[in-house]
C-alpha positions as CSV (number, residue, x, y, z in Angstrom):
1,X,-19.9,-32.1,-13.0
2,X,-17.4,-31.2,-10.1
3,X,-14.7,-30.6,-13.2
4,X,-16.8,-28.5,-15.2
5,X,-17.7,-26.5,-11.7
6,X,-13.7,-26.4,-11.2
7,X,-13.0,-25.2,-14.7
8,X,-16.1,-22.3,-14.2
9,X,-14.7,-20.9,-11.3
10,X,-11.1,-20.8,-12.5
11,X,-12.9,-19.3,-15.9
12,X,-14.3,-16.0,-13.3
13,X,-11.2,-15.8,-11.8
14,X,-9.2,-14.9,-14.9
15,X,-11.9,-12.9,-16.1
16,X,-12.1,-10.1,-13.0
17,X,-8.3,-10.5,-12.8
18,X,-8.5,-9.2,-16.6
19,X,-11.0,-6.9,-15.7
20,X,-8.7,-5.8,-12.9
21,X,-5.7,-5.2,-15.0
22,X,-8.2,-3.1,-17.8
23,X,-9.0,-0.6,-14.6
24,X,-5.5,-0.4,-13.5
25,X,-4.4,0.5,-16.9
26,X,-7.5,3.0,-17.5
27,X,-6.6,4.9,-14.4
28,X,-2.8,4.8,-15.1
29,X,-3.7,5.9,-18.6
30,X,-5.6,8.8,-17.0
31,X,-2.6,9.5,-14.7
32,X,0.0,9.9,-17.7
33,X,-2.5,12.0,-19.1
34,X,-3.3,14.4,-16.6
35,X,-6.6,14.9,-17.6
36,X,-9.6,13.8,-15.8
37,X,-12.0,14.2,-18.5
38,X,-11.9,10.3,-19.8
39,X,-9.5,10.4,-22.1
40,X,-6.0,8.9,-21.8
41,X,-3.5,6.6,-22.9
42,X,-5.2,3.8,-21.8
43,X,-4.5,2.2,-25.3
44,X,-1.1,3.7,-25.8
45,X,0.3,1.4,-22.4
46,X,-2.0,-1.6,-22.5
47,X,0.5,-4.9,-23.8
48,X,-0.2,-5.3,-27.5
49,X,-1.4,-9.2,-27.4
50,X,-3.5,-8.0,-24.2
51,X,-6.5,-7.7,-26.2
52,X,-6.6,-10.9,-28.2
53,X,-5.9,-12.8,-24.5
54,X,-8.8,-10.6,-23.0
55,X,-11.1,-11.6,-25.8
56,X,-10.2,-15.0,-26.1
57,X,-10.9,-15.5,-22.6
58,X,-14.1,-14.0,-22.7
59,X,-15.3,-16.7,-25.5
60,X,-14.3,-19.6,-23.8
61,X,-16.1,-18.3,-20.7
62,X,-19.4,-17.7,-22.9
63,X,-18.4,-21.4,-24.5
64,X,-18.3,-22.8,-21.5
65,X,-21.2,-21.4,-20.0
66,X,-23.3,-21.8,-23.3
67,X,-22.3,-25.8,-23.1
68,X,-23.4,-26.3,-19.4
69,X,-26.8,-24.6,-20.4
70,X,-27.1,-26.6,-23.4
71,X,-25.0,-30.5,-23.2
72,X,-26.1,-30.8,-19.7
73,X,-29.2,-29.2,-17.8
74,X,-31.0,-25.9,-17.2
75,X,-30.4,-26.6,-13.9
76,X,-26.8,-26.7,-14.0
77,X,-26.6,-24.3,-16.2
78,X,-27.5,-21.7,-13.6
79,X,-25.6,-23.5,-11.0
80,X,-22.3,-22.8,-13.1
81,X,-23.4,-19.7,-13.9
82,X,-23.7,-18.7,-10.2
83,X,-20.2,-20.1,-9.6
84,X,-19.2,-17.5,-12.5
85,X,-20.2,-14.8,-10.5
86,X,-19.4,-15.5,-7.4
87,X,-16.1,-16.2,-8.3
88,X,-15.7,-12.7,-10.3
89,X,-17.1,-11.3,-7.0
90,X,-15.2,-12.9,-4.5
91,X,-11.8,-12.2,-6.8
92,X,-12.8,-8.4,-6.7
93,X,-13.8,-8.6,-3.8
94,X,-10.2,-10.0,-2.6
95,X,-7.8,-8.5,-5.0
96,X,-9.8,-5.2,-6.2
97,X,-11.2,-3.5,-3.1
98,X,-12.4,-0.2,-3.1
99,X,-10.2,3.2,-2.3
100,X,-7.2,0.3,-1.5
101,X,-4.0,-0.4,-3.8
102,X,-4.4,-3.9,-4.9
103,X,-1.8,-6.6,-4.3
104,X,-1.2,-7.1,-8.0
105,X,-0.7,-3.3,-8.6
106,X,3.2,-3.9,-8.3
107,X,2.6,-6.9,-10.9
108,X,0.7,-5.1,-13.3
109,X,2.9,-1.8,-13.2
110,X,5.5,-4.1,-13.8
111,X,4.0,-6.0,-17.1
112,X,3.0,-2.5,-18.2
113,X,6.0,-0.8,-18.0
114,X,8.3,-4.1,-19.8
115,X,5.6,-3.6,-22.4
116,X,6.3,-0.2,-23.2
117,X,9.8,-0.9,-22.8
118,X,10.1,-3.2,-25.2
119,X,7.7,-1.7,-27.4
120,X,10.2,1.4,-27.4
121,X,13.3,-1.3,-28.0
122,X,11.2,-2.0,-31.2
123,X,10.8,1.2,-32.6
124,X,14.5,2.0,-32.1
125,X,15.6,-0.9,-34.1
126,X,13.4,-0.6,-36.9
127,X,14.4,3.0,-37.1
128,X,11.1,4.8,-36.3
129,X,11.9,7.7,-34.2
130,X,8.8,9.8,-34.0
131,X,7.0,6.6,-31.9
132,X,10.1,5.8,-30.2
133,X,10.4,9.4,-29.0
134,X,6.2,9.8,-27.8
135,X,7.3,6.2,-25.9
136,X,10.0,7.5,-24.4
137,X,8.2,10.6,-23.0
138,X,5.2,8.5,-21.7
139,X,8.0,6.5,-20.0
140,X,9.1,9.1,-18.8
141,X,6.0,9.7,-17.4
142,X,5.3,6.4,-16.0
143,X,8.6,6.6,-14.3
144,X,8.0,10.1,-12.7
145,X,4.5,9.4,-11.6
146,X,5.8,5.7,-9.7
147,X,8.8,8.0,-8.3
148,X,5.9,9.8,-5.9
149,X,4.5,6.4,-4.7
């Protein structure tokens, strides 16, 4: 019971720090982009495997939900399920405060921009120039918006 309560609560804390990271690359994406209007290159500077870790994250969390619902009791079910919560609230509410840079914004500028950098690396050796050169000017971009802050 206490390990399944353990495992729960470590389950929320990836998922909002996940969530967290998908914001910060949104409104960098939106940055590059200068455009406010929604559309960026939110998907052009997320990490490529990002989305497989995002997703496969999100199923054990349902998993693991789903089997304290259904291997245990109802009533333990919710409990866990309120230790989900509060533990995606109390991360966001600790690392992803409102109108405040959050303490893993260096981090995650940092795994964003080795992404894209290697990305580019990539391109150049398999000899495809026209997305090594639209790399190269977002990190350019990156670079020149992180120069102001």
């Amino acid at each position: 019971m206490v390990t399944e309560n353990i495992i729960i609560f470590f389950l929320g804390l990836i998922t909002r720090l996940i969530l967290g990271f998908t914001t910060y690359t949104k409104s960098l994406g939106i940055e590059l982009s200068n455009t406010k209007a929604g559309n960026s290159f939110q998907n052009a500077i997320t990490p490529p495997l990002f989305p497989m870790i995002a997703i496969l994250v999100y199923g054990i969390s349902f998993c693991a939900i789903a089997y304290c619902f259904l291997q245990t009791s109802f009533v333990s079910g919710l409990i866990n399920l309120i230790i989900y919560l509060s533990s995606l609230i109390i991360t966001g509410a600790i690392f992803f405060m409102p109108n405040k840079l959050s303490p893993l914004a260096r981090l995650f500028h940092d795994i964003v921009f080795n992404s894209m950098l290697a990305r580019y690396n990539d391109c150049k050796k398999k000899n495809d120039k026209t997305k090594a050169e639209e790399i190269k000017i977002l990190l350019n971009k990156f670079e020149e918006a992180y120069k102001k802050n």
